[in-house]
N, C-alpha and C positions, 0 to 999 in steps of 0.2 A: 559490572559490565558497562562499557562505555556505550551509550547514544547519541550519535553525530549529533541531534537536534538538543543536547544540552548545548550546543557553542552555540547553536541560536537563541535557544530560553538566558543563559546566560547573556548574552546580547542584550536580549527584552532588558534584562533588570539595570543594564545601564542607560536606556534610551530617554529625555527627557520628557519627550511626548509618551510617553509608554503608556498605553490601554491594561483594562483589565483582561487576560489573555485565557479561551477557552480552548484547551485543548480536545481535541475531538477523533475518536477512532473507537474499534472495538474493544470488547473486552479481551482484557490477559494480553494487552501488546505493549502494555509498561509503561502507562499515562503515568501510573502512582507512585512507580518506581523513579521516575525520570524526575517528579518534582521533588520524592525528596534528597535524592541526588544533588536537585542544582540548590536546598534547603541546607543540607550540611557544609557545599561549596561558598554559597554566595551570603549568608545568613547568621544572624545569632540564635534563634530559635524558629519554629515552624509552628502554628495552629492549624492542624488537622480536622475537618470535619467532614464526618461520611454520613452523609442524607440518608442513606441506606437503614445503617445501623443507630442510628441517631435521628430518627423523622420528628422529635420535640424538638430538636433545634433550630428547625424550620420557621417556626414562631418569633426566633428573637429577630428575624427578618422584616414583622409586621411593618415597621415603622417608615421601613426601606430610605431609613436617615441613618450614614454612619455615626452619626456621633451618639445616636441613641444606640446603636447596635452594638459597637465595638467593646465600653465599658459591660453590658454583658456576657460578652464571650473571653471579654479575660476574668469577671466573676465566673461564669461556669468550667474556662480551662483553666481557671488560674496563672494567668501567663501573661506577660503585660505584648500588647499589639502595637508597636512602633513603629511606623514609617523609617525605609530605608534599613532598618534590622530584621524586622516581623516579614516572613512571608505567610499570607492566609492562604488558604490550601483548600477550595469548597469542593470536596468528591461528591463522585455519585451525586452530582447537582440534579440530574433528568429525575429522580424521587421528590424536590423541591420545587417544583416550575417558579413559584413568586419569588424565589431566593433569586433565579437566572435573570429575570424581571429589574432584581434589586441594583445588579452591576453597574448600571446606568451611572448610580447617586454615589458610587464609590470611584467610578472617574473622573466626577463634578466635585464632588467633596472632599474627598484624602486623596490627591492625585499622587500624593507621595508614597502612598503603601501598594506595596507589591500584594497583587490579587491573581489565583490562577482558579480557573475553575475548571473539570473532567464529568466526564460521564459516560461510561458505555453506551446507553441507549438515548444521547441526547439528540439524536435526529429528529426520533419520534416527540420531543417537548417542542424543535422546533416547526417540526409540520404543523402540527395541532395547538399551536399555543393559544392561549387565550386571555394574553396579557401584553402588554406593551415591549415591543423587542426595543433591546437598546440598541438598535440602529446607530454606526458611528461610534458608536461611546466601548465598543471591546475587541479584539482583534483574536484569531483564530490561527493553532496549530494544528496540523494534520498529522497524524503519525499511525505508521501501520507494524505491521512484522518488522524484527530485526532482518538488516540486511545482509550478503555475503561477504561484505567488509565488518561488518559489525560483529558476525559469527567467527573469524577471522581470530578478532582482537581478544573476543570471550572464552576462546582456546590457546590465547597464549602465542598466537603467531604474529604480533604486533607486527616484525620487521616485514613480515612478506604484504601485508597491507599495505604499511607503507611504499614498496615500492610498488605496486601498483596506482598507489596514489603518481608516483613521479613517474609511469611507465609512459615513455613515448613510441608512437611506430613505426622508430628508426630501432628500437632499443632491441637485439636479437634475447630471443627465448630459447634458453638450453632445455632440451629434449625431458632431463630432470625434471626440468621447473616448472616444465609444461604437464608433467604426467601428475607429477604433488599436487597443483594448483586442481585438475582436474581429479585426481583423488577425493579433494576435499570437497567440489562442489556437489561429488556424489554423497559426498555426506551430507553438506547442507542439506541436500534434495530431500534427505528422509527425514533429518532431525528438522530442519526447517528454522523459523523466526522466532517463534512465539519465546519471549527471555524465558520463562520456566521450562521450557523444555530445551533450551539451550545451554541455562544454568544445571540442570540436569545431566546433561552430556558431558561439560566442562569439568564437571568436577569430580569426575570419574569416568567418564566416555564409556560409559554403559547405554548400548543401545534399547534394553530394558527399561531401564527404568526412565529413559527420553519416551518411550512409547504408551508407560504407565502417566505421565504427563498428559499425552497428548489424548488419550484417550477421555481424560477428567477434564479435558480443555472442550472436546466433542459434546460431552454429557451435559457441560455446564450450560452450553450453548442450546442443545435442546431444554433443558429447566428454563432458557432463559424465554423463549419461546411463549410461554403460558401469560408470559407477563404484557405482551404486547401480540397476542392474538387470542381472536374468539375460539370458540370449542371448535368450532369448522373451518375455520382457518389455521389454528394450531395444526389440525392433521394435513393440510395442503403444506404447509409450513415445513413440517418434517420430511413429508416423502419429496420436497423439492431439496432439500438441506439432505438427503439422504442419498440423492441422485446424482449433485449436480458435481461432486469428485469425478465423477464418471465421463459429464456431459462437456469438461471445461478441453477446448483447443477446437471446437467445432460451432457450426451456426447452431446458437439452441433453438430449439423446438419445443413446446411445451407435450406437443404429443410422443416426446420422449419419456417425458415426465412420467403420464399417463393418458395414456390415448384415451380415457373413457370419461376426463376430466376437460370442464372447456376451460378454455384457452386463459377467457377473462378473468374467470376466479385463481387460476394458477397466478395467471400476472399479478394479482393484487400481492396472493402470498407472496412472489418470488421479490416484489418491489419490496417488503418486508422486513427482509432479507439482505437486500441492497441499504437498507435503513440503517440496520442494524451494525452494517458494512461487512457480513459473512461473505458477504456475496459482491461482484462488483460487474455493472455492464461494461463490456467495449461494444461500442455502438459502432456502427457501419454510417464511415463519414465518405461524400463524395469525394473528397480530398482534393478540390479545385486550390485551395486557397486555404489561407489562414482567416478566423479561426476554425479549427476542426468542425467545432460542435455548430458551427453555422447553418453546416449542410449534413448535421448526421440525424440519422433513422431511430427513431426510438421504437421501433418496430422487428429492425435487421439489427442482430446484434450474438454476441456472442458473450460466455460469462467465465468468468474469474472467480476460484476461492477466494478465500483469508490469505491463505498460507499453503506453500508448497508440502511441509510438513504434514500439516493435520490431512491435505490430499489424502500423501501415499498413506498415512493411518489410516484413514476413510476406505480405502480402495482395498485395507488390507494387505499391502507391500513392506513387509521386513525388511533390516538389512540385510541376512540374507537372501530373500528374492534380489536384491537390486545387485550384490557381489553377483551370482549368478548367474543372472542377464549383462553383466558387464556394464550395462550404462543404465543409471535411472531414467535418460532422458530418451531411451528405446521403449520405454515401458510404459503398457497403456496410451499407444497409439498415437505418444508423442507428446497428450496430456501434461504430464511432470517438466518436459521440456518448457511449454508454451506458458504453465504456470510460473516456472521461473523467470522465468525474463518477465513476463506480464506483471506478476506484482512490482516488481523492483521500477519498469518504467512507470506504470500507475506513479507512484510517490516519485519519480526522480526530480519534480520541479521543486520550488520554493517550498518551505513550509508553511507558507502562507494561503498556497494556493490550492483551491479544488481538485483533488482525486480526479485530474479524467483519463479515459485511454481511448481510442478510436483501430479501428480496422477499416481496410477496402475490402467489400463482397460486387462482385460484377455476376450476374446471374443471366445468363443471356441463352438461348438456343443454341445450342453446340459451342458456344463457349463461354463456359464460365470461368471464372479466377476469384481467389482472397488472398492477400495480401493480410498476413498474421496481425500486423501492428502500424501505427502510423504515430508519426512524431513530428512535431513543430519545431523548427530552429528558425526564432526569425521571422521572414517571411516565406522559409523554404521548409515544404511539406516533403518528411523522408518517409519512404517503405521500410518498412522492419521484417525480415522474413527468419522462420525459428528451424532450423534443420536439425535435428536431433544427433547425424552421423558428423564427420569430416567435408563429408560430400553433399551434393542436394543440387535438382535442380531448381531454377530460378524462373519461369516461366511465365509463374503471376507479377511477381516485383518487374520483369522488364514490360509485361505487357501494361501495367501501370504507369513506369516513367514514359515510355512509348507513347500512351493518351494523354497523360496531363505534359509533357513534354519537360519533364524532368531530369534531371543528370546523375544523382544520386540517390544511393539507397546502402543501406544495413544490411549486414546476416550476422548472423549467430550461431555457432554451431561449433565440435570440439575441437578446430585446426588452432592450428596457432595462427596471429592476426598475421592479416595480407591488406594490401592496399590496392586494387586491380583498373588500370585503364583498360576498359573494353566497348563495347559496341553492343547494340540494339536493334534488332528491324525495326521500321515503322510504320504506319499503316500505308502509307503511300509508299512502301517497295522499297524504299533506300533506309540506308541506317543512321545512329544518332548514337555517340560515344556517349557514356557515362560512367563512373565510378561507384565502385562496388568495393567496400569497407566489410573488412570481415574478422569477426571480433570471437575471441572464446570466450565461454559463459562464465568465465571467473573474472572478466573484464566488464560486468556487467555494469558496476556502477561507475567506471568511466568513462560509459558509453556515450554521455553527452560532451563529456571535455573531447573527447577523440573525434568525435564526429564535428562540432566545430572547428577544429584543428583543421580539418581537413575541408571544409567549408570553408575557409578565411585563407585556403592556401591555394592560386591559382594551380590548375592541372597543368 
């Protein structure tokens, strides 16, 4: 299964300045997969080592001087460590903390060998560390769920990928192509990202045994739970991780959670959570300006799974349920909708760069508005609004470009794309034209080339 972010890792191994490169995301989203993918490509052999399964290895680290280290780990793997052939491979580094510690001396010392290091739970080494970060000295990839290009390519549909890759907003959508493209996103919606349950699907499109997947994907997730929480926090831990399929397209609440539980200790668990990266917040930005997080609320926020997938598993939504109801993204209040696009712009920047996502929440006396989504191009801050039908009104997204006096804004929703000159009231009684982009959710990861396009193209 191919990973757009191998043509970046790839990348890395040709860069001169190249850092020791940590990869960072949850568990089961294909950290380990993806390095040794770019190991067979880019590579004569790989040394493997998982902290995890291997916690004595952790020692040959003591010295934290490659030249003392190296000669024993090709004595213990028997495999010679070479700059420019050798990629080292440190997993499940977050079981090592002084090994992460070590990276430093391995981009001052052998800048020539290629070094990758992963972790599920390496958030929590860096919250809590208690060692010298190498600041400068290593560079970080973010990777989440496979995307709907990606699930695309992992069934075999390469060609319809790619034109979407090339798809412009001149380009007309036959009726066909538009119902296939949307067939499949209702598949996506159920089987979702996670590679195991998408190599599950792929290799027999049994909705079973993708669901027996995702199920052992859930379970692992709560085991893993015990590992970075106390006794009383592991059970705030669960009932938030047990809820929040539920609670995702809406302002959370913790007294959704449980109203008999305060609010503080929920937080801690749900931050937890977010650590772990189960969980992800969209924070409620005032959206005057870039950057988002300048002005967002760590207070007002709304939250995001993992994955679309493990959702509708969570929620207990079959594929059956979803044929039945005709659209996944009708189902659950809209949930399954908000969750797909939500992950996907989460990751759509750089690989380099921080996981964030923002919302507008306007909370006022007889009127309030939320604006699902907000995105930066630039210096120009876009509304993102998620309609689950063909249709929808737009009432918060205009009354948003209306205030910040903006011109453009996103939808998403199942039409086939439009490009709309229309108008706005404003608060002072006359109106203010803007542009209204409207994108179907199979075009999801083109969302940012198209919406520039249309940005850099005078109206």
């Amino acid at each position: 299964m191919h990973r757009s972010a191998l043509n970046y890792v790839t990348e890395w191994t040709r860069r001169q300045n190249r850092k020791p490169l940590v990869i960072r995301g949850a568990r089961q989203v294909g950290k380990s997969f993806l390095v040794r993918q770019l190991a067979g490509e880019c590579f004569e052999n790989l040394v493997e080592i998982n902290f995890e399964q291997m916690p004595d290895v952790a020692s040959f680290f003591a010295s934290k001087t490659p030249r003392t280290i190296l000669p024993l780990l090709e004595a213990r793997f028997n495999a010679p460590i070479k700059p420019g052939k050798t990629l080292l491979f440190l997993d499940e580094i977050q079981a090592a903390p002084e090994v992460f510690a070590a990276l430093r001396y391995f981009h001052e010392e052998t800048p020539g060998l290629h070094v990758i290091a992963a972790g599920s739970l390496l958030e929590f080494v860096l919250r809590e560390h208690s060692f010298s970060m190498p600041v400068g000295r290593i560079e970080y990839l973010h990777l989440g769920p496979m995307t709907f290009e990606e699930f695309l390519q992992a069934i075999g549909r390469d060609k319809l990928q790619q034109w979407l890759v090339n798809f412009a907003l001149s380009d007309p959508i036959p009726d066909g192509m538009h119902q296939d493209l949307m067939s499949l996103v209702r598949r996506y919606c159920v089987v979702g990202g996670m590679p195991e349950a998408v190599a599950a699907f792929a290799q027999n499109t049994s909705f079973q045994e993708c669901e027996q997947v995702q199920q052992s994907i859930l379970f692992t997730y709560r085991d893993d739970f015990s590992k970075y929480a106390s006794k009383v926090q592991h059970r705030r831990v669960d009932k938030i991780f047990s809820k929040l399929p539920q609670l995702v397209g809406r302002k959370f609440m913790f007294s959704h959670v449980d109203p008999e539980e305060r609010s503080r200790e929920l937080g801690a668990a749900f931050e937890l959570l977010c650590l772990a990266r189960v969980a992800h917040k969209v924070r409620h930005s005032h959206g005057n300006g870039v950057p988002l997080g300048a002005e967002a609320d760590d207070r007002t926020f709304k939250a995001l799974f993992l994955d679309v997938g493990l959702l509708c598993r969570a929620c207990g939504l079959r594929v059956l349920d979803v044929e039945k109801a005709g659209d996944p993204m009708l189902v659950n209040a809209g949930a399954v909708c908000e969750q797909l696009v939500g992950q996907h712009l989460l990751l759509s920047g750089a690989f380099y760069e921080e996981p964030s996502l923002h919302c507008w929440m306007r909370d006022k006396p007889n009127s309030s508005a939320e604006v699902d989504y907000l995105l930066a191009h630039g210096p120009d801050v876009i509304p993102v609004e998620v309609k689950a039908g063909a249709t929808g009104r737009l009432k918060s997204l205009q009354l948003f470009l209306s205030e910040k006096n903006r011109d453009f804004g996103l939808r998403f929703n199942s039409d086939v794309p439009s490009l709309l000159d229309t108008r706005t009231p404003r608060v002072d009684g006359r109106t203010m034209p803007f542009r209204l982009l409207s994108l179907p959710f199979y075009l999801i990861d083109q969302a940012r080339r198209l919406c520039a396009e249309v940005l850099e193209t005078d109206p």
